[in-house]
VEXTORLO-285999 format. One line per field, with one value per residue (C-alpha): residue number from 1; residue in one letter; x, y, z. Coordinates in steps of 0.25 Angstrom, whole numbers, padded with zeros to 4 digits, always signed. Layout:
// residues N
nr <- NUM:...
rest <- a:...
xx <- X:...
yy <- Y:...
zz <- Z:...
END
This chain:
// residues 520
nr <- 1:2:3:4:5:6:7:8:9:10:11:12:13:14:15:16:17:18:19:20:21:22:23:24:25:26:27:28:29:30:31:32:33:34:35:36:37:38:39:40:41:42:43:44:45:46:47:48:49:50:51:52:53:54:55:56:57:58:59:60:61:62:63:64:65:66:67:68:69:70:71:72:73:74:75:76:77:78:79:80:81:82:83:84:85:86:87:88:89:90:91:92:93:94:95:96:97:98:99:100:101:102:103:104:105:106:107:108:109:110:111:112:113:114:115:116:117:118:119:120:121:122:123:124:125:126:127:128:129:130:131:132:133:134:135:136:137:138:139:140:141:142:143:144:145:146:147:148:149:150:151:152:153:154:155:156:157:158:159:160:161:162:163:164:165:166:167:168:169:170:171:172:173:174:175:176:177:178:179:180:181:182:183:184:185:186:187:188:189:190:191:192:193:194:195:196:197:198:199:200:201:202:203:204:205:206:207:208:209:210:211:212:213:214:215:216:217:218:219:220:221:222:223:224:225:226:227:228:229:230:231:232:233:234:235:236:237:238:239:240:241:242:243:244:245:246:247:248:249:250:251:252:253:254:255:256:257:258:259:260:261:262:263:264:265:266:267:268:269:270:271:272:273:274:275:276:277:278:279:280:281:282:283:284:285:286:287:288:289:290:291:292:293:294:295:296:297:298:299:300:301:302:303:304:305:306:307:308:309:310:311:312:313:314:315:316:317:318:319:320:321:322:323:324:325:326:327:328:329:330:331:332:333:334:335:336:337:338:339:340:341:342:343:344:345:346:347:348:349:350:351:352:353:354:355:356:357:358:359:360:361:362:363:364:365:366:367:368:369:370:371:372:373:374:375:376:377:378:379:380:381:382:383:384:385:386:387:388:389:390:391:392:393:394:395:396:397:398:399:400:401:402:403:404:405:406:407:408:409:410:411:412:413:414:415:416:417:418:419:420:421:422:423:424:425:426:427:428:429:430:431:432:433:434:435:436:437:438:439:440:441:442:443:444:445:446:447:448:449:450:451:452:453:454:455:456:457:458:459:460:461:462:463:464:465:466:467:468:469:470:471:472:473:474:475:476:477:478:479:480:481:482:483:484:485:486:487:488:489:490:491:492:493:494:495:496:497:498:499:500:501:502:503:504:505:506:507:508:509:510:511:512:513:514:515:516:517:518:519:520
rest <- x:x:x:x:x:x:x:x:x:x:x:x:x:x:x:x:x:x:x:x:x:x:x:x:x:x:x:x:x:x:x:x:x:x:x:x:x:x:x:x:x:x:x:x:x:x:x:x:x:x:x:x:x:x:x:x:x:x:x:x:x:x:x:x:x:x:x:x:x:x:x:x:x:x:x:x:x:x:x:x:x:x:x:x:x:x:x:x:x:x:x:x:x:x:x:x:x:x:x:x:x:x:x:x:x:x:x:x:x:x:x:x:x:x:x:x:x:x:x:x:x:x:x:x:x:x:x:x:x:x:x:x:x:x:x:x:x:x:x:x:x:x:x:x:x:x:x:x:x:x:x:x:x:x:x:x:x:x:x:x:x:x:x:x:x:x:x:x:x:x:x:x:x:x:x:x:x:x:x:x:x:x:x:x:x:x:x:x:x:x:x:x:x:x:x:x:x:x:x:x:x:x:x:x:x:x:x:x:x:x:x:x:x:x:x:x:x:x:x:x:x:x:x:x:x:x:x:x:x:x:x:x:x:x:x:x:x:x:x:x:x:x:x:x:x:x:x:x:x:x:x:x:x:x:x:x:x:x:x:x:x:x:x:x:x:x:x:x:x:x:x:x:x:x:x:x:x:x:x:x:x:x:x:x:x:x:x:x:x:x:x:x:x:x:x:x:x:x:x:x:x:x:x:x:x:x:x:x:x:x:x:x:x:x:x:x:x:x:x:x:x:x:x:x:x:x:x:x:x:x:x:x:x:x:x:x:x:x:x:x:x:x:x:x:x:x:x:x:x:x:x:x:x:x:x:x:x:x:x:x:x:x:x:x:x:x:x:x:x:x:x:x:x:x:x:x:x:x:x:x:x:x:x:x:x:x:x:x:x:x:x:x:x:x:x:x:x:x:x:x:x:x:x:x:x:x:x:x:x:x:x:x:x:x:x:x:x:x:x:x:x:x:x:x:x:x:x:x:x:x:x:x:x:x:x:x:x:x:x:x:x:x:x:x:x:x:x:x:x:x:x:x:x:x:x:x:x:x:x:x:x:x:x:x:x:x:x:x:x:x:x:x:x:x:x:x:x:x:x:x:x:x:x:x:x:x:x:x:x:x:x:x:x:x:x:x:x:x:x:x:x:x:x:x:x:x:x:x:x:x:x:x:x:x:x:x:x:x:x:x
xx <- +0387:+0373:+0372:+0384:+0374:+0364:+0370:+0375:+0361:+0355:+0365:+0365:+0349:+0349:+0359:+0348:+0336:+0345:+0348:+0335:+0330:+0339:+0335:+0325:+0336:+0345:+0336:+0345:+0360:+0360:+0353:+0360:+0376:+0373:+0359:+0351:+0364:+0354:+0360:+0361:+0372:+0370:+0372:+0381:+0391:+0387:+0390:+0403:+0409:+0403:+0411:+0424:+0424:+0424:+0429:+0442:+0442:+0438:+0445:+0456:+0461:+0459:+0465:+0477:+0480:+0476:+0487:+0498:+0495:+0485:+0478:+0483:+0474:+0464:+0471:+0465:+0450:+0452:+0457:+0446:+0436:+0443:+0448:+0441:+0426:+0426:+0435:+0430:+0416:+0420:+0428:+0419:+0406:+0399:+0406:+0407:+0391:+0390:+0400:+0398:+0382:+0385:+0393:+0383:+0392:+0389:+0404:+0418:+0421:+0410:+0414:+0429:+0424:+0415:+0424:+0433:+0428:+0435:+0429:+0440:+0443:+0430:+0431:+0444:+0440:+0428:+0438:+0448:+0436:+0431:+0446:+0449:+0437:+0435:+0449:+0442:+0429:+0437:+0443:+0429:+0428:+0440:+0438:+0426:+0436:+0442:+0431:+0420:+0431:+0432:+0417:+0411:+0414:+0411:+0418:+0422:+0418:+0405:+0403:+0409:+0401:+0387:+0392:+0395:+0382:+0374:+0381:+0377:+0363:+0361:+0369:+0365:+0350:+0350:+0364:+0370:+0358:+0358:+0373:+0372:+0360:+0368:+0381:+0370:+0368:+0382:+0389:+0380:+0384:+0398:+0398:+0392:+0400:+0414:+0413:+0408:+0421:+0430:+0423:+0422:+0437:+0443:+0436:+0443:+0456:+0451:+0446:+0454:+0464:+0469:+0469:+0477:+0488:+0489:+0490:+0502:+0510:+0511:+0525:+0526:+0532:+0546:+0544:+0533:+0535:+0546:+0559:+0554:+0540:+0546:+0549:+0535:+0528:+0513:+0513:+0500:+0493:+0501:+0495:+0500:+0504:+0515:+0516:+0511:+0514:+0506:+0494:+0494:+0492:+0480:+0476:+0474:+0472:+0459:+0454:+0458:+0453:+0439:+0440:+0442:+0436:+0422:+0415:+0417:+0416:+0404:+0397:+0398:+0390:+0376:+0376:+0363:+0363:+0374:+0368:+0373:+0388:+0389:+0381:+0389:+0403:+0402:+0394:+0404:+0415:+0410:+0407:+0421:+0428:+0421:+0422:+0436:+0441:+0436:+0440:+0454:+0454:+0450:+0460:+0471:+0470:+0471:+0487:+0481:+0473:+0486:+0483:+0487:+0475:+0481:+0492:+0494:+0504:+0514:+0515:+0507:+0496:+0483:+0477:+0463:+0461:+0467:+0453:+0445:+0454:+0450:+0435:+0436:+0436:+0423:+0410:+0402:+0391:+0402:+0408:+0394:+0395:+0409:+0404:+0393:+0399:+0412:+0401:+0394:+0408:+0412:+0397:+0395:+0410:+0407:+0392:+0400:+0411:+0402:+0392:+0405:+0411:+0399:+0393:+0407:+0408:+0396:+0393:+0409:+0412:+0400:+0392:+0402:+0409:+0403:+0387:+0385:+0369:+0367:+0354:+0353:+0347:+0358:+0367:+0362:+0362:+0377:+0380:+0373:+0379:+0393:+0390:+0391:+0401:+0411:+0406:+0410:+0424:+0428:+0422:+0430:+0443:+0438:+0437:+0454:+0458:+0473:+0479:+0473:+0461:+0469:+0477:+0466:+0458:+0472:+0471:+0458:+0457:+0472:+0469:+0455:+0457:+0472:+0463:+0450:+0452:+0460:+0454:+0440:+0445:+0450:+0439:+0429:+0437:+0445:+0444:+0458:+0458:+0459:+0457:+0471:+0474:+0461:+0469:+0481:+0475:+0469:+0482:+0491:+0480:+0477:+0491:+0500:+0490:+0491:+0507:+0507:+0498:+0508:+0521:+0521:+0524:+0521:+0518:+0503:+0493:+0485:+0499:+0499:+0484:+0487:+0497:+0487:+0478:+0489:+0494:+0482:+0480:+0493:+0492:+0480:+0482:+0494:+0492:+0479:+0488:+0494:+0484:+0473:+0460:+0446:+0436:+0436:+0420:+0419:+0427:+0418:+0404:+0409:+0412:+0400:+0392:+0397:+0394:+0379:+0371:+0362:+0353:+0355:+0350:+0358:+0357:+0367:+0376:+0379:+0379:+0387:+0380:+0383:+0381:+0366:+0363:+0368:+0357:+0348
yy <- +0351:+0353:+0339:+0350:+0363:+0356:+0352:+0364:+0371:+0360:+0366:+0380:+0380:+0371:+0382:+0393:+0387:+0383:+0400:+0402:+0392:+0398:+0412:+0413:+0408:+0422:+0432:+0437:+0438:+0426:+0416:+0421:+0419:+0407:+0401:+0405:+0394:+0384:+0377:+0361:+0352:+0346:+0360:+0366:+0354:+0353:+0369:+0369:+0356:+0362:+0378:+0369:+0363:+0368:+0369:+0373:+0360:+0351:+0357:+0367:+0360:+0346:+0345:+0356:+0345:+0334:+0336:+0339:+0328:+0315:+0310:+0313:+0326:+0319:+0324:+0337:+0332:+0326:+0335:+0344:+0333:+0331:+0346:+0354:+0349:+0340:+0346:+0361:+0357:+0349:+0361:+0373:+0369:+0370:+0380:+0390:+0388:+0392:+0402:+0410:+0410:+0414:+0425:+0428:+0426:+0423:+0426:+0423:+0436:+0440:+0427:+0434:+0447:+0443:+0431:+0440:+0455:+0463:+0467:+0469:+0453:+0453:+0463:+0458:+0440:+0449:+0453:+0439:+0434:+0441:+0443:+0427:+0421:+0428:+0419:+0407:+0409:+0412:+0398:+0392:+0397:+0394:+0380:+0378:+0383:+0373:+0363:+0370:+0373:+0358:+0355:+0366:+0376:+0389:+0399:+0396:+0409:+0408:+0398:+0404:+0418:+0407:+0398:+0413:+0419:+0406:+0405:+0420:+0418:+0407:+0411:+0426:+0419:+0409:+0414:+0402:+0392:+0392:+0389:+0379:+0372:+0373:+0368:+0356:+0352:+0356:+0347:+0334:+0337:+0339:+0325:+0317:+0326:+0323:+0307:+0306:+0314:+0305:+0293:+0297:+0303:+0290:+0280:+0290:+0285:+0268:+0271:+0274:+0263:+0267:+0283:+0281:+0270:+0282:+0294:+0285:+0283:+0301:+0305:+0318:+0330:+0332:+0348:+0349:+0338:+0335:+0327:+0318:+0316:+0315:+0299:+0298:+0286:+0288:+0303:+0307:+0294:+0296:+0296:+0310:+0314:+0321:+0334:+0331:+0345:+0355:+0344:+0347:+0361:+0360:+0350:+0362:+0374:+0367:+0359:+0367:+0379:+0378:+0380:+0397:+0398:+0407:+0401:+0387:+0392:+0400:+0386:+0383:+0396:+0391:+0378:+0376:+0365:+0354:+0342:+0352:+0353:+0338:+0334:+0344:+0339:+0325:+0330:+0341:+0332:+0319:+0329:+0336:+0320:+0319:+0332:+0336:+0322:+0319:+0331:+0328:+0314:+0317:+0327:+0318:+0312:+0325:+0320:+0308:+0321:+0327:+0334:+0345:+0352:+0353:+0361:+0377:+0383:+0383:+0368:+0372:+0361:+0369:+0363:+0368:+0362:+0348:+0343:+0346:+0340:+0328:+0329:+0333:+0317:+0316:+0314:+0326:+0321:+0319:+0334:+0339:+0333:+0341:+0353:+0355:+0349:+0358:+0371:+0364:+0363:+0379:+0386:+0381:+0387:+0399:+0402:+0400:+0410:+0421:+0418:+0421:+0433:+0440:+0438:+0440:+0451:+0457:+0452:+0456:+0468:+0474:+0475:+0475:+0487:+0494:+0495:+0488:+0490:+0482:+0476:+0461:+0464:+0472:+0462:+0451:+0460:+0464:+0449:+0444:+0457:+0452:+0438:+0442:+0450:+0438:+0430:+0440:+0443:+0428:+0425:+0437:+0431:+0417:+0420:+0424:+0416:+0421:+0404:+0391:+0388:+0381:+0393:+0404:+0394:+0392:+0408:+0410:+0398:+0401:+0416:+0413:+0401:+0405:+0420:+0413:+0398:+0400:+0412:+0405:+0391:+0396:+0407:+0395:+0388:+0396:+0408:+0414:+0418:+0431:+0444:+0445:+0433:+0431:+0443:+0435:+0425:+0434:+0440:+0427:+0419:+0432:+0437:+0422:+0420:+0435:+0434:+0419:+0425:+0438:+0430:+0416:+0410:+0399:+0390:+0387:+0396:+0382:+0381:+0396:+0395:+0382:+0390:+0400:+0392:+0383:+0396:+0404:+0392:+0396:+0410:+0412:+0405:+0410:+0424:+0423:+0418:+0429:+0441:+0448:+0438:+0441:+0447:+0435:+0437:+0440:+0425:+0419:+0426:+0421:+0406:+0403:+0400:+0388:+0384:+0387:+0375:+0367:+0358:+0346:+0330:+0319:+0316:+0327:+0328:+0316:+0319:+0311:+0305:+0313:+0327:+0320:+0316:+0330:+0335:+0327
zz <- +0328:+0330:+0340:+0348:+0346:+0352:+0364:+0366:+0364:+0373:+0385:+0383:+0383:+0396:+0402:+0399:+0405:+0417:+0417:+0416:+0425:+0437:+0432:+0445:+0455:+0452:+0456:+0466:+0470:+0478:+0469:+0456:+0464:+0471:+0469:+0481:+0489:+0488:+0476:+0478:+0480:+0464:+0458:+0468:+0465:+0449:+0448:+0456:+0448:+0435:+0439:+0439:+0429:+0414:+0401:+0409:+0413:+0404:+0391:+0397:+0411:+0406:+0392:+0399:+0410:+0405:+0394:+0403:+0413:+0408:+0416:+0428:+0425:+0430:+0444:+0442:+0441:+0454:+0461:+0456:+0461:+0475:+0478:+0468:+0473:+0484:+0493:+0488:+0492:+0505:+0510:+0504:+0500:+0516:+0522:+0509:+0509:+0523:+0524:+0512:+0515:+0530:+0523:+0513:+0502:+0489:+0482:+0484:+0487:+0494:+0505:+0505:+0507:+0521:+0526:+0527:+0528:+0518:+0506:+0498:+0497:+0493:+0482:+0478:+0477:+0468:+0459:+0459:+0455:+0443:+0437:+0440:+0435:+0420:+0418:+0420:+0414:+0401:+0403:+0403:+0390:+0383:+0387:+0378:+0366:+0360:+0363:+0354:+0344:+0343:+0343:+0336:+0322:+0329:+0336:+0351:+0354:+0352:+0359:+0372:+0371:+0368:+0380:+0389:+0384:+0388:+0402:+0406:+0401:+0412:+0424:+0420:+0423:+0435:+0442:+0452:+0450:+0434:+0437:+0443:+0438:+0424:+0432:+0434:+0421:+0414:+0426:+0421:+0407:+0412:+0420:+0407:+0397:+0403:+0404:+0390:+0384:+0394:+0388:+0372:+0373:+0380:+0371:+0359:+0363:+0364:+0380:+0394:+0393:+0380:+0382:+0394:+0388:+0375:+0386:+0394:+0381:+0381:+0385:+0394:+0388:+0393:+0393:+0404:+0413:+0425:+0421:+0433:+0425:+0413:+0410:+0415:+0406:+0403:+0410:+0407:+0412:+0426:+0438:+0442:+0427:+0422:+0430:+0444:+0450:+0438:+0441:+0454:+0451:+0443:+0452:+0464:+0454:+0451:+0463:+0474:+0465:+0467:+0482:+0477:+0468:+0468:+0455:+0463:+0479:+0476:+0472:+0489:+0490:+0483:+0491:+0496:+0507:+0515:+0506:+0494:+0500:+0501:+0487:+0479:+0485:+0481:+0466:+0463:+0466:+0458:+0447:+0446:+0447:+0435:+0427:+0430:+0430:+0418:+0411:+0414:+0413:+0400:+0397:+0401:+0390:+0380:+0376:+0368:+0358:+0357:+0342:+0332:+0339:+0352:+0350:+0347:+0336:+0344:+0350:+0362:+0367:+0369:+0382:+0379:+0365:+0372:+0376:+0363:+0356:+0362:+0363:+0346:+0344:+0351:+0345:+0342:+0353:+0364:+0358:+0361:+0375:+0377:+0373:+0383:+0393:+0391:+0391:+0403:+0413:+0406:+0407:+0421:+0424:+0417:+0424:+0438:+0434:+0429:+0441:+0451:+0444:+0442:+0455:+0462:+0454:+0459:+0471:+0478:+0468:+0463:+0474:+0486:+0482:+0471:+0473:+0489:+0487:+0472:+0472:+0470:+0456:+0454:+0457:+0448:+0436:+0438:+0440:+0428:+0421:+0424:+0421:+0407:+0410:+0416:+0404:+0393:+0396:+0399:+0386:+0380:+0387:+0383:+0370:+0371:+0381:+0387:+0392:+0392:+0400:+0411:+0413:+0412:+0422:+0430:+0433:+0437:+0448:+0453:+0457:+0460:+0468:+0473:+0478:+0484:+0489:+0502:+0508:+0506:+0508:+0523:+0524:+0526:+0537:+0545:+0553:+0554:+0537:+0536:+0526:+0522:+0520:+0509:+0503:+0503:+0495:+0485:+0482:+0482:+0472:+0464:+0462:+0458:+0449:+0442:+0444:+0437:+0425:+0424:+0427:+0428:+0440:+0437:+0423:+0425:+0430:+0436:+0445:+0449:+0453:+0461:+0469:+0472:+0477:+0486:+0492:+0494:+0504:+0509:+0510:+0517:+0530:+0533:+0530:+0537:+0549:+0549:+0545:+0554:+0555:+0555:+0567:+0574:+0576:+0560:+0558:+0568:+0561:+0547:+0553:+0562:+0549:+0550:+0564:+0564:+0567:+0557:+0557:+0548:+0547:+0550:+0534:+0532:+0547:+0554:+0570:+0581:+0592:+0604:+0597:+0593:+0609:+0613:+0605:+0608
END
């Protein structure tokens, strides 16, 4: 216990003096959201793999699906890896840089709101986005739950309203730059954290080899897999598992979500240089193959734990309590390990979440239609105000959580990301988007996921958001086919940002050999 506490103590310190290190990089608005944009390639790519993955992850998302489908779980890290950080930063990272600097955008909203000159979308993604996020800070939480249950005699809320106390105290401090310099050093203990616990739980079970020959030997359950599927021998060693189609669905809820959501997009904003866009692709994708694989990797084994523990009264498995269970047999050093790197993936989560609430809040509500004239100190006091605010009432809901953490997080990505990722995606890249058909999306991604949660469409909130996000794609060409388009000088203005000449060294662009001799 005390080897645990010390950790512990060692971390939370290193959080402060990080907060208090940054504290001079937050004196205004633009430092204290997004660092000044001159954050480089390492942090920017450490602080955008560190946002998506958390205690949601590791002990919610990867005991759930690792249970229902093996190791074919693995699927989803992956995809998180390929779509989720390679194929966001390669499609988003340059062009949201310099389109939301040309705009002078430093939210979500706020790039909504002057891509396409309304103020109501603006007001109202400022609104999506303080509902839809409290959801999914509360998951954060409730991940850590069961964990410090297992490893620790005290009550689980205290160690929630310590570990939200500790996080407002440092973003409240240094803003963006204490956010990421944290996101820094909790990512390093992430990566080291995540293979020693692969490691130590395999060799539990007499190594790889063994693990995997005792998970084939594991029939399906009859009652939640096809007739097709069931003869299956070995289904949770499979290469696709048992349930192909639900995999697939939390496969693009949670890769193809990143591309909408703000706490992830608003990352592309700080960038500070080109040499920052390539660095933190190949980094942020090398860290999420081993973070997110590793944790469901590791939770595709869960089904070789299957205890008393595991299950409620009533015969139900409980998803969350699947990947404590397994770490119980650990050793208390390797427990130690767990626990801050579980609190290192869930405070660098939260410190992005509370950062984008309350400085969406603010920035897109407050001061856009209530007070147009707040001063800059004004606003940092209202943002740092709200920060506890945000913090508070998704530890209040935390503390009562309604669903498991999958589904709470399954909520907030689906409306958020169904609402947001293809009016951006195609506000970047073509012209012919249009107002009403941003509104389009809002509607469409906000209301099937409200409907779902009121009368279920369909089973699992995870399907319901992948819908959302797949037809948003849908829905906003075609209506925007059809809808009344932007000034065409207004388009062109927003657009020519990215036609203006640089100057660069053949280090960084390659030129060909004839536009060189016109030059010359």
């Amino acid at each position: 216990m005390i080897l645990k506490l010390l950790m512990l103590f060692i971390f939370f310190a290193m959080m402060i003096c990080v907060g208090i290190y940054s504290h001079k990089q937050a004196k205004d608005v633009n430092g204290f959201v997004l660092g000044g944009r001159s954050v480089g390639p390492w942090l920017t790519a450490f602080a955008y793999g560190t946002s998506y993955f958390s205690a949601v992850v590791f002990v919610g998302y990867a005991g759930q699906f690792g249970w229902k489908y093996g190791l074919s779980s693995t699927w989803i890290g992956i995809g998180n890896a390929v779509i989720g950080s390679l194929l966001a930063w390669v499609l988003l990272g340059r062009r949201t840089r310099v389109m939301t600097h040309h705009l002078e955008a430093k939210t979500m909203p706020e790039f909504f709101g002057k891509r396409y000159e309304s103020r109501s979308l603006r007001l109202a993604a400022s609104l999506i986005v303080f509902i839809f996020l409290i959801p999914y800070t509360a998951s954060v939480y409730s991940g850590l739950s069961n964990l410090f249950g297992m490893a620790f005699s005290f009550d689980y809320k205290w160690c929630v309203i310590i570990m939200a106390a500790l996080t407002a105290v440092y973003v409240i401090l240094g803003g963006y730059m204490a956010t990421a310099i944290n996101d820094f050093i909790q990512g390093i203990i992430m990566l080291v954290g995540i293979v020693c616990v692969i490691l130590a739980v395999l060799k539990g079970q007499g190594g790889f080899l063994s693990a995997v020959n005792k998970l084939s030997q594991i029939p399906v359950d009859p009652k939640t897999t096809t007739q097709a599927l069931q003869e299956m021998k070995g289904p949770f060693t499979a290469f696709f598992g048992p349930d192909p189609l639900n995999l697939l669905g939390v496969i693009v809820l949670t890769s193809l979500g990143t591309l909408g959501l703000p706490q992830m997009v608003q990352k592309f904003y700080a960038i500070k240089s080109e040499k920052a866009v390539k660095t933190g692709s190949v980094v942020s994708t090398l860290f999420a193959v081993v973070i997110a694989c590793g944790s469901y990797f590791l939770g595709g084994f869960g089904r070789l734990f299957d205890r008393p523990e595991i299950y409620s009264a009533s015969g139900a498995v409980r998803y969350d309590t699947i990947v404590p269970t397994m770490l119980n047999t650990l050793p208390d050093v390797l427990i130690g390990i767990v626990i801050v790197l579980v609190l290192s993936a869930s405070m660098s989560t939260l410190s992005s979440l509370v950062l984008t609430s309350s400085s969406t809040f603010t920035l897109d509500f407050l001061k856009f239609a209530v007070d147009k004239k707040m001063s800059d100190k004004k606003q940092l006091l209202i943002m740092r105000v709200l920060i506890v605010f945000f913090i508070g009432l998704s530890v209040a809901l935390a503390l009562n959580p309604p669903t498991f953490i999958a589904q709470l997080m399954g909520i907030s990505w689906g409306a958020l990301a169904g609402a947001f990722l293809a009016p951006f995606l195609y506000g970047l890249f073509w012209k012919g988007t249009t107002k009403l058909s941003c509104w389009a999306a809002f509607i469409y991604g906000v209301g099937i996921t409200v409907v779902n949660m009121i009368h279920p469409i369909f089973k699992s909130p995870i399907n319901c958001g992948a819908i959302a996000m797949l037809g948003s794609l849908i829905i906003v060409p075609l209506v925007s086919l059809i809808t009344p388009k932007l000034k065409k000088e207004t388009v062109d203005n927003i657009f020519e940002c990215y036609g203006e000449k640089v100057v660069a060294t053949k280090e960084m662009v390659l030129v060909e050999e004839d536009d060189e001799n016109k030059s010359n």
